[in-house]
C-alpha positions, 0 to 999 in steps of 0.5 A: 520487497522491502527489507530494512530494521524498524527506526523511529524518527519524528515527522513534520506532519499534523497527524489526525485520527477519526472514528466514522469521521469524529476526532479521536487524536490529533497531534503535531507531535508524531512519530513516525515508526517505518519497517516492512516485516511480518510486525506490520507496515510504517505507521505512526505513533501519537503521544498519549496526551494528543488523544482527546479525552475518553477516546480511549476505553477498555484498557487491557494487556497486550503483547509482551507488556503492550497496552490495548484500548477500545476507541470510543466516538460518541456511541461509536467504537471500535474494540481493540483498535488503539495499542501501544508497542510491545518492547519500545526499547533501543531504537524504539524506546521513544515510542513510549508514551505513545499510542498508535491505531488501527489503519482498517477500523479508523480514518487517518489523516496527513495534515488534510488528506486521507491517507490509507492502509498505512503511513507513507515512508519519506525515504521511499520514492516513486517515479514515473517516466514515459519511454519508447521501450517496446514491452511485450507480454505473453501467457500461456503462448499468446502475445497479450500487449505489445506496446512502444509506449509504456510509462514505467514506474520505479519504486523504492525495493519493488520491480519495475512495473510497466504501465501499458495503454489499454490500447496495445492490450488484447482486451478481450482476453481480460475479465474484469475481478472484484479485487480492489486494493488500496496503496498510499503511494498511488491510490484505488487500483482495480483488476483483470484477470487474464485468460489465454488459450488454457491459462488462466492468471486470476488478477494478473493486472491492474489499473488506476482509474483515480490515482492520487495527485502526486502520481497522474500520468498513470490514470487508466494505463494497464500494468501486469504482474512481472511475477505472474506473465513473461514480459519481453522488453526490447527483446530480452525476456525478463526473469520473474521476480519473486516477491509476495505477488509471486503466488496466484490462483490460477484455473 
């Protein structure tokens, strides 16, 4: 998982705000504040002067001399989904003045596109290459893929993560879960879990069905949790990562 210090730092990009599909904020004058910790993932901060008028109402106290608004749209609003941040000294002294909203109750927008869950890190990459490695994934004793053809994906402070076509799966040992979530860097994935022998894994892997355009090439590839099955690549077991997948429900 990610662990760095938050920093601030302004972005290029024409950040837009809306409330069921109305303008609420709009700025060319965002910052951007990245950090990956128990206070929240990156997002950016608008000046206040960028909010459209009466977008912001109910002022109240928030933490450790914060502010919080109700966003307002027309008849629409959404309670305590605008605030400022609590202590914008040192290094985030330049977030004052500025307000920033919540990613689940209102529509963020990167020039045009909507972005979702939280702004994307600049320094973080994602990468995806194609390669012969021959991956093998096991559960409860059973091989459950076995594939000479995997794309691997790399990204930024997480474990690698090898995509399989659905092909070299044992499918029938998948059932489909009602999990969906959502990632900024790669879009709308769905999941399965797995079931073999007496194991049962609750989504032990995923798929992306319409992944962003940034990231094509792993359209409709499965991929399962390093931390929650043993995957063999060439020949060598791989050790199971720790990170915040690391704990499942399991039947």
């Amino acid at each position: 998982m990610e662990t760095s210090v938050p920093f601030v730092e302004p972005t290029p990009r024409r950040i837009r705000v809306r409330l069921d599909g109305r303008l609420v904020a709009d700025s060319t004058r965002a910052l951007l504040l990245v950090r990956y910790d128990a206070h929240g993932l990156p997002t950016y901060f608008l000046p206040l002067e960028d909010v459209l008028p009466g977008a912001l109402v109910d002022e109240a106290a928030g933490r450790q001399g914060g502010r919080t608004w109700t966003v307002q749209a027309g008849s629409r609003q959404a309670r305590g989904a605008a605030w400022s941040h609590p202590a914008p000294t040192g290094p985030l002294a330049a977030l004052a003045g500025h307000v920033t909203f919540s990613w689940q109750q209102l529509e963020w927008y990167e020039e045009d596109e909507r972005v979702q869950v939280h702004a994307r890190d600049p320094h973080k990459r994602v990468d995806t290459l194609r390669s012969s490695r021959r991956v093998q994934v096991f559960a409860g004793g059973q091989q459950v893929a076995d594939s000479v053809r995997p794309l691997l994906l790399f990204e930024t402070g997480l474990p690698v993560r090898y995509y399989l076509p659905f092909e070299d799966v044992r499918t029938e040992l998948l059932e489909a879960s009602d999990t969906v979530t959502a990632c900024p860097y790669k879009g709308l994935a769905r999941y399965w879990s797995l079931r073999a022998g007496d194991v049962f894994v609750r989504d032990a892997a995923w798929s992306y069905p319409e992944p962003i355009p940034e990231i094509p090439k792993i359209r409709d590839l499965l991929c399962f949790f390093n931390e929650r099955v043993d995957l063999v690549v060439d020949g060598v077991r791989l050790e199971r990562p720790r990170t915040v997948w690391s704990v499942t429900a399991r039947a």
